[in-house]
C-alpha positions as CSV (number, residue, x, y, z in Angstrom):
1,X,-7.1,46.7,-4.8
2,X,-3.7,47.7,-5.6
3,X,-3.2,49.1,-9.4
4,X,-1.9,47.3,-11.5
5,X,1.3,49.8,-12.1
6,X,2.5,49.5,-8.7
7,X,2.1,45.6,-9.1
8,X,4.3,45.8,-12.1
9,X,7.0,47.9,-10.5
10,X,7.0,45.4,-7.7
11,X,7.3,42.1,-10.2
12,X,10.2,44.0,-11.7
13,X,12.2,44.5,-8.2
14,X,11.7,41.3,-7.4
15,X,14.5,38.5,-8.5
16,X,13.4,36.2,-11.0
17,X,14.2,32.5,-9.6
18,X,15.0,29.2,-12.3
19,X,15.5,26.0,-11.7
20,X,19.0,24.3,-13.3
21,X,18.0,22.7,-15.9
22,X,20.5,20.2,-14.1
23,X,20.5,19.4,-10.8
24,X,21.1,15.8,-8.4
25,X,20.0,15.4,-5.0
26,X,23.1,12.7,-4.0
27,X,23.4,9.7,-1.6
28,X,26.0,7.6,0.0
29,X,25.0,4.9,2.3
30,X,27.4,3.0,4.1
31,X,26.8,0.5,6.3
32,X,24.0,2.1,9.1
33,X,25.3,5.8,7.7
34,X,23.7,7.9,5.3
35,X,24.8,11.1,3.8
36,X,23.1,13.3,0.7
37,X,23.9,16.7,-0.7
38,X,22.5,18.4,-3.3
39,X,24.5,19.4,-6.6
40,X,23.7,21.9,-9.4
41,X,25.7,22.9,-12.7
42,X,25.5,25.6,-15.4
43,X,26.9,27.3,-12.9
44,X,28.1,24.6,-10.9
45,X,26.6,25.5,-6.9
46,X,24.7,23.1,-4.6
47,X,25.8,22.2,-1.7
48,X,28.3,19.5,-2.9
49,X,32.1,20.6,-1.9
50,X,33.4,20.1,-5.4
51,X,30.6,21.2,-7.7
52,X,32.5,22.5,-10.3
53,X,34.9,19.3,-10.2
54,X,31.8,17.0,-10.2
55,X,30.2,19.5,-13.3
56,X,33.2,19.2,-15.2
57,X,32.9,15.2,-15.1
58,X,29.1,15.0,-16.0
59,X,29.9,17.2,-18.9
60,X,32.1,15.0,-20.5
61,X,29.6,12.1,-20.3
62,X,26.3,13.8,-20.6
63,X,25.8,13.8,-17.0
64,X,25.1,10.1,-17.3
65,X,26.7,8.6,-14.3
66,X,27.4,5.2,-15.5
67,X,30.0,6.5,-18.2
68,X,32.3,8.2,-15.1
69,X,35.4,6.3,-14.4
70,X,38.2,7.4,-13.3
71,X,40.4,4.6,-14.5
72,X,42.4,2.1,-13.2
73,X,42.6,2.1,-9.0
74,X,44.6,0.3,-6.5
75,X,42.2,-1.2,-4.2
76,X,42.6,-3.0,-1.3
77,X,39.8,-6.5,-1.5
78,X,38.0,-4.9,1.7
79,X,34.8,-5.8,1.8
80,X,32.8,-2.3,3.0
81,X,30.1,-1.9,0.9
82,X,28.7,1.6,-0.2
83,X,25.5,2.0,-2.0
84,X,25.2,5.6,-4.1
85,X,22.6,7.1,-5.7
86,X,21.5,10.5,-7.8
87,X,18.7,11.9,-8.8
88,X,17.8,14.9,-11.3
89,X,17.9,16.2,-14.3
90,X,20.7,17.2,-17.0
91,X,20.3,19.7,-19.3
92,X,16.6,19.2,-18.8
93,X,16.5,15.1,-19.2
94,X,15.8,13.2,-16.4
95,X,18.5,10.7,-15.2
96,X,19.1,8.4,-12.6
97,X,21.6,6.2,-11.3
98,X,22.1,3.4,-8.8
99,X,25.6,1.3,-7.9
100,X,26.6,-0.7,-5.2
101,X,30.4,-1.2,-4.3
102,X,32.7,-3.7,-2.2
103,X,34.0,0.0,-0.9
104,X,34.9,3.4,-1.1
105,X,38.0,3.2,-2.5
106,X,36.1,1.4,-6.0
107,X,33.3,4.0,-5.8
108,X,35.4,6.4,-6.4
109,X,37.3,5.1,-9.3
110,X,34.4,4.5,-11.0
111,X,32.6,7.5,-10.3
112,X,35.4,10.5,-10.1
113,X,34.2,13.4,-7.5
114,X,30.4,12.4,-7.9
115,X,30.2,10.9,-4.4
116,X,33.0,12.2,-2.8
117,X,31.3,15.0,0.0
């Protein structure tokens, strides 16, 4: 049995890990293709390619996804549809979100950088 020093030296060496208190796991589906990443903030990391962009937008709604909008788009009346979806917490809450849009080019006016990986 090891004694309980050496155990404490060893707990202090070792990192510490946390969980974000927010954090997404992220989908796109389009037509047969599905794509997800992973997105963390406070600091912005994950695997998304534009964390910090897409942390910068949930912060100024609460990280509720339905408040993101980009404003007015010129979209073409292609009919593609795209279904997102995220999952995860913000600042501790849990939050979810679902949308389905005629394409890409309205998902992303109304969701900024969210789903753009």
């Amino acid at each position: 049995m090891a004694p309980l020093p050496l155990i404490a030296a060893i707990a202090a060496i070792v990192p510490t890990f946390t969980t974000p208190e927010s954090s997404f796991v992220l989908s796109v589906q389009r037509a047969q293709s599905y794509q997800f990443t992973q997105l963390t903030c406070e600091p912005a990391g994950g695997l998304h390619p534009r964390a910090e962009e897409v942390c910068l937008a949930l912060s100024g709604v609460d990280g509720r996804l339905e408040g993101l909008s980009t404003g007015d788009a010129m979209c073409t009346l292609e009919y593609a549809p795209v279904k997102v979806r995220a999952s995860g917490t913000w600042r501790g809450e849990s939050r979810t979100f679902e949308a389905e849009f005629p394409n890409s080019c309205v998902m992303q006016a109304q969701t900024g950088p969210v789903f753009d990986f």
